[in-house]
C-alpha positions as CSV (number, residue, x, y, z in Angstrom):
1,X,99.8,118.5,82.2
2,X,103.0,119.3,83.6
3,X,104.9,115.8,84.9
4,X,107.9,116.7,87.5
5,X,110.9,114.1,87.2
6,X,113.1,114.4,90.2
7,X,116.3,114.0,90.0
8,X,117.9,111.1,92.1
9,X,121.3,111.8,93.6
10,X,120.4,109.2,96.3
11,X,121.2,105.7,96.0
12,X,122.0,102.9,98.8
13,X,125.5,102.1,99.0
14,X,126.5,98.0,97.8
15,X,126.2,96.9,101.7
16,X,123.0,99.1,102.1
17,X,121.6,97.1,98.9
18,X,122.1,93.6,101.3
19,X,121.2,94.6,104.4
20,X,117.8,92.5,105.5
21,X,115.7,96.0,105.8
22,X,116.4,96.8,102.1
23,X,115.4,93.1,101.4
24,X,112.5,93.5,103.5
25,X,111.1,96.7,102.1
26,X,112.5,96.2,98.4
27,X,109.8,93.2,98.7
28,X,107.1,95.2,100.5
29,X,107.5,97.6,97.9
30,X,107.5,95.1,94.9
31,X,104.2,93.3,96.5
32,X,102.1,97.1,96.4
33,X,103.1,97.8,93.2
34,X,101.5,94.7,92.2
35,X,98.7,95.0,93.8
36,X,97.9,99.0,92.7
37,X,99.1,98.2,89.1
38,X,96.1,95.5,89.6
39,X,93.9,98.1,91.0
40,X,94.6,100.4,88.1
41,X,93.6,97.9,85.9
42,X,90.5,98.0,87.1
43,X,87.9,99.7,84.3
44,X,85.5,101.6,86.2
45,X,88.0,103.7,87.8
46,X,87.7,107.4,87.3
47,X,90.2,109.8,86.0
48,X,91.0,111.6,88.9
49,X,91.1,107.9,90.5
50,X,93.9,106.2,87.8
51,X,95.9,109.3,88.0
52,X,96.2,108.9,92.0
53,X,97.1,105.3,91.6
54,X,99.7,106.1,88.5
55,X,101.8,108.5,91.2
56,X,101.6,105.7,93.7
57,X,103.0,103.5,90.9
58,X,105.6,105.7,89.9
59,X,106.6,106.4,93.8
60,X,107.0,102.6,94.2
61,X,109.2,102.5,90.9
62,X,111.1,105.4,92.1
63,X,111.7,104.0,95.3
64,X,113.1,100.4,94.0
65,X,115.2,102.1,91.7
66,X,117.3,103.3,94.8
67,X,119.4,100.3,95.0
68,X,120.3,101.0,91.0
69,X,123.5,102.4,90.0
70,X,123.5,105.9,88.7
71,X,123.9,106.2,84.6
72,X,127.8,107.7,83.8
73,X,127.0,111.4,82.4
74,X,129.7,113.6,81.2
75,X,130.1,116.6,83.1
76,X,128.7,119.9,82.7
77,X,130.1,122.0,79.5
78,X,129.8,125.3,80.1
């Protein structure tokens, strides 16, 4: 299985990260990934079924992780 990890150049600025909308969704966000990692818990799903909620999971990760600061890398060598 081939597993595609984007590469996030997009992040919310410091004000972006306190504005009431980020707040807002940032909590929306955190409440359905509680509720479909409760879901995936859930034993008599099918394969096909856990690996549709696992990319909802990882969407909702990859979405809160926009108000994260970027990890330092060194540049390019070449």
């Amino acid at each position: 299985m081939n597993i595609v990890t984007p590469t996030l150049t997009f992040r919310l600025t410091p004000a972006q990260r306190q504005s009431d909308t980020w707040k807002a969704l940032k909590e929306h966000l955190q409440k359905d990934l509680q509720r479909l990692r409760d879901r995936n818990d859930n034993e008599s799903l099918t394969a096909e079924q856990t690996a549709a909620l696992r990319g909802q999971i990882a969407h909702c990760k990859a979405m809160l992780a926009l108000d994260k600061d970027l990890p330092i890398s060194p540049p390019d060598s070449e």
